[in-house]
N, C-alpha and C positions, 0 to 999 in steps of 0.2 A: 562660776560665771557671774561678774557681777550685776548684769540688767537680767538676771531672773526675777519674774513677775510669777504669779500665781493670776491665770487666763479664768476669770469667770465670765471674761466677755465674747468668746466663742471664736469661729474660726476666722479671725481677722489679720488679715493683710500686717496690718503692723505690731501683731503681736507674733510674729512669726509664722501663721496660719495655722497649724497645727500639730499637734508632741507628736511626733516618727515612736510607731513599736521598734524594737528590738532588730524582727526583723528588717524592716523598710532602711534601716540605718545599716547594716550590716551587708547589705544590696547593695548600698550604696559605695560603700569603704572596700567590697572586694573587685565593684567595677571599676573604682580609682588603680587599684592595682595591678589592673590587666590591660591590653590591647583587645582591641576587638574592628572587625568591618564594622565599621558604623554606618553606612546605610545598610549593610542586611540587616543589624542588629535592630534598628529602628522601624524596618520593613514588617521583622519578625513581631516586633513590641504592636508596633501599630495593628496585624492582622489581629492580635489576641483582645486586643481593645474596641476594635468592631464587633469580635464575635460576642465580646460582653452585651456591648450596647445594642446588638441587634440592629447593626450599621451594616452598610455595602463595606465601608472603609472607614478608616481614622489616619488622622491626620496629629503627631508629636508639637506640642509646642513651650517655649519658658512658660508661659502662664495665660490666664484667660484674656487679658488686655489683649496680648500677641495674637492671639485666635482672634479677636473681633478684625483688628486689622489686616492682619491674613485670609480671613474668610471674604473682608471686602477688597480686597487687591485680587482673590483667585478670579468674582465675581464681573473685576474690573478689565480684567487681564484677557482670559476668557482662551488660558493657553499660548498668547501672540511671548512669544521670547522678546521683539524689541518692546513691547508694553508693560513686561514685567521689567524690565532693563529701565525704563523713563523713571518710575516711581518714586514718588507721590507725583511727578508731573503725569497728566493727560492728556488727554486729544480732545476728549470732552468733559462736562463739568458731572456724569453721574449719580445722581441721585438716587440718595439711601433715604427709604421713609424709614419716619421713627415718631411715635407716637410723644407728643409733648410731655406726657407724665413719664414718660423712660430715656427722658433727657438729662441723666445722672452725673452724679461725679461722686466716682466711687474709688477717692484719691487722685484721680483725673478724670476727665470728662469724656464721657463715651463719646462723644461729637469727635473729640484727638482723634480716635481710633478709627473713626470711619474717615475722618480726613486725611490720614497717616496709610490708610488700603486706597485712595483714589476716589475715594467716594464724598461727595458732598451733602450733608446732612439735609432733610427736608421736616420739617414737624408737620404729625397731625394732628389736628385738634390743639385745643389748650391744658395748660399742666393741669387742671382739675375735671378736664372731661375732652372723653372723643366719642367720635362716632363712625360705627361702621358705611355711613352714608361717606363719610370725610376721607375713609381711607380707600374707599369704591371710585371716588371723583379723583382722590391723587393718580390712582395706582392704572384710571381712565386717561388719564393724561399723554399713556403711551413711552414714558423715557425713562422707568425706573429700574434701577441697575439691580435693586435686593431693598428689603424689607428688613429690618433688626429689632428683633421682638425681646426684650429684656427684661428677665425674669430673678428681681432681686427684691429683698426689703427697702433696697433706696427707692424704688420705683412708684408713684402712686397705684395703690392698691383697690381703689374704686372709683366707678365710672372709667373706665378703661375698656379698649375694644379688647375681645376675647382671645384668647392664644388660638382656640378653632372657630373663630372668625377671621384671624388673621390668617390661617393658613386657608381658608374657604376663597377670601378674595385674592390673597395670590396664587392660586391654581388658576381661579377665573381668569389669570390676566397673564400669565406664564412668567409670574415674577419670583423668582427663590426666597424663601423667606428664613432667614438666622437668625436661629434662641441664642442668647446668652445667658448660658443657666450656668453659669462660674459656681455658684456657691452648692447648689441643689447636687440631694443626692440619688434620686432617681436613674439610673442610667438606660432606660430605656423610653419614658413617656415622652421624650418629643420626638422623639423620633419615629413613636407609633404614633402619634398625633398628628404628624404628616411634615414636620420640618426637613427643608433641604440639609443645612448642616445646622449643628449643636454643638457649642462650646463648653465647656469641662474645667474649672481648676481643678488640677491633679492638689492643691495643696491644701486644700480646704476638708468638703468633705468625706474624701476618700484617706487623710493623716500619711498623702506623700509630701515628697519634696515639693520646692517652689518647681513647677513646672505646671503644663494642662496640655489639653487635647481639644480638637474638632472631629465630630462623626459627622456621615452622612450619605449623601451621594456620592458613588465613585468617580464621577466624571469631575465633581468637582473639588473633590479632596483631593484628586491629583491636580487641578490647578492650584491649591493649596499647596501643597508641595515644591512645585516649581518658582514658587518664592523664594526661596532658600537660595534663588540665585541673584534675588533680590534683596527685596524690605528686610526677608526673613532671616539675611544673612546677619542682620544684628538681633538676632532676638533667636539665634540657634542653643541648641539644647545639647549637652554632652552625654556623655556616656553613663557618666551617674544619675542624672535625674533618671533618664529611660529607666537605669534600672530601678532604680527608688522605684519611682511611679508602677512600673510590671509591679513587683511585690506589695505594695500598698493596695493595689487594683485586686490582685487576687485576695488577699487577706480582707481586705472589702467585700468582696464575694462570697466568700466564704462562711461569713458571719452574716448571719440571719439579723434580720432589723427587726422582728419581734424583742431580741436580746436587747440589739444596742435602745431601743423606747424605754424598755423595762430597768434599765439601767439608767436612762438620764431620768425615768419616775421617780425609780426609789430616790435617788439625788436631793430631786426636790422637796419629795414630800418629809427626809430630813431632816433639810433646811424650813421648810414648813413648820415642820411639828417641833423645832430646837428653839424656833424665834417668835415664836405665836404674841407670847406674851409679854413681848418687849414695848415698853410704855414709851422709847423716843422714836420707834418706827413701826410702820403701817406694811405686813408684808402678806400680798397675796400671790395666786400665779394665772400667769399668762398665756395665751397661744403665741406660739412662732407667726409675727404680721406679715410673712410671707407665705402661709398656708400650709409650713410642713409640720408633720405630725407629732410634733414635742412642744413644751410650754417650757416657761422660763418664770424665774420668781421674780415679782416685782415689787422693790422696796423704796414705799415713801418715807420722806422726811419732810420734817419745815423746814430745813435749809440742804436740800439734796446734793447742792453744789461741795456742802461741806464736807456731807457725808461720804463723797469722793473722795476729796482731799484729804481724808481722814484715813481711808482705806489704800489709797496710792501711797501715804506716809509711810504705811510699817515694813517693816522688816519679815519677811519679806512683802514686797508690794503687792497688794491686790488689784488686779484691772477690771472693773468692771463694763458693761457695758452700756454706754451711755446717750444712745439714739433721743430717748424721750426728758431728759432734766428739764427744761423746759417747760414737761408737765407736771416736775415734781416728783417723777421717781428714774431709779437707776433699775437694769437688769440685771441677773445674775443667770447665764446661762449655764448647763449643765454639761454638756458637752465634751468641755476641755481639763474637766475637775478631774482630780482622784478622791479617792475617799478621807485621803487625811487633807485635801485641801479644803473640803466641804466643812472638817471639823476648825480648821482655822478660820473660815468666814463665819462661822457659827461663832465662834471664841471674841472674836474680833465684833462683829456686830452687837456681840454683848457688851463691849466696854462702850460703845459712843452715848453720848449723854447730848 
């Protein structure tokens, strides 16, 4: 394959999202080879995906973008067949509050996907701070269709109102409130938190295919649903993701996340203790600026931008991740390595001068 890269920069959308085990890939190549009911099949996949998440129901989708805009067209729709039929046209203008600092563009812009479900986007607060007074007076207002609480590292990570503050004030006001937790791999905390639905990339940190999921409410995971005669109809899912995804979900399951930490630890600490002493770069390690439970090594340089360039050159190319250059260093996530890739960025970070 010639645009094989070596992934130190984690589960990212354009690096493929994530390497498929053995099985998840073999899930996938025996559903290309069979017929199958695809809505029981889907029906089936989905019940097993609630019972994971500790959901009423789940909802199949291509990937978590689709879910935002499916969860705000179910929101929108509200079960009417001719309103799922208008879409994106509406009757009224619907507003989706969305906190100024979870105003992202994570390859497109979450604003697309609430305007692509019917919904029009409402900010609160500013990109550097909100306040649960701000989302009390919008959500006072009386007309909001849903609440889209975004839970990523694109997202401002302080002074932000609270995930159970958000869910506090939209109880108070009978407003459904969607996490978009695409990347996270929790699969039960918002929904014990109190979220109406919760969006999933199946391809991130669960290593299926490109596809994801919504949990939640039954009532409105079946307006979910009823998309697919809609919006949803271009962003339908076939018979191989589901099954990718099924197997990827159990094998996720299955594995104890004490392993997978202890595994991305040793990684680092590695990479730590191979580069200590290297006199052109500064490498320490980091927390996940997202708050999940693994750290990432962070390698400065005086010219960071180089040391990219330097590492994208070789044979094979290394990608790292490169959120903070700006501040003068690259990431190296641990996540997507194997262990002879680790010994190659080690090898490799030893030649820059």
């Amino acid at each position: 394959m010639s645009a094989h890269v070596i992934n130190a920069a984690g589960k990212l959308t354009a690096l493929g999202g994530s390497a498929q085990s053995d099985g998840v890939a073999a899930a996938q190549r025996d559903a290309a080879q069979a017929h199958v009911d695809l809505a029981d099949y889907r029906a089936e996949v989905s019940a097993r995906i609630a019972e994971v998440c500790g959901a009423q129901a789940a909802c199949i989708t291509s990937g978590a973008a689709a879910g935002i805009a499916i969860s705000i067209a179910a929101l929108v729709t509200r079960g009417d067949p001719g309103r799922v039929r208008l879409l994106p046209q509406t009757e009224g203008t619907h507003p989706v509050l969305l906190q100024a600092g979870h105003s992202v563009n994570f390859g497109a812009p979450v604003e697309q996907m609430i305007r692509l479900g019917g919904g029009r986007p409402r900010l609160v607060g500013d990109a550097n701070q909100a306040r649960g007074r701000e989302l009390a007076s919008a959500l006072g207002e009386g007309d909001s269709t849903a609440m889209l609480y975004v839970q990523s590292h694109h997202a401002v990570q302080t002074n932000q109102i609270s995930l159970d503050d958000c869910v506090s004030h939209c109880k108070q006001h009978g407003v459904p409130l969607i996490v978009d937790a695409a990347a996270e791999d929790d699969l039960g905390r918002y929904i014990d938190a109190g979220a109406d639905l919760v969006i999933y990339s199946g391809g991130k940190a669960f290593a299926g295919p490109t596809s994801g999921f919504i949990v939640g409410r039954a009532d409105l995971i079946e307006h979910c649903e009823q998309q697919g005669v809609g919006i949803a109809r271009t962003m339908k899912v076939g018979k191989e993701a589901i099954a990718g995804l099924a197997r990827a979900l159990d094998e996720y399951t299955a594995d104890s996340e004490e392993d997978r930490l202890a595994t991305y630890a040793a990684r680092n600490e590695l990479l730590l203790a191979a580069t200590s002493g290297l006199s052109a770069l500064r490498i320490g390690e980091v927390p996940d600026e997202a708050g999940r439970p693994f750290s990432r090594i962070a390698v400065h340089a005086q010219d960071v931008h180089a040391l990219v360039s330097f590492l994208v050159a070789g044979d094979p190319s290394i990608r790292t991740r490169n959120h903070h250059l700006d501040a003068g260093y690259l990431l190296i996530d641990p996540r997507e390595l194997r262990d002879e890739h680790v010994d190659l960025i080690i090898e490799r970070l030893s030649e820059y001068r």
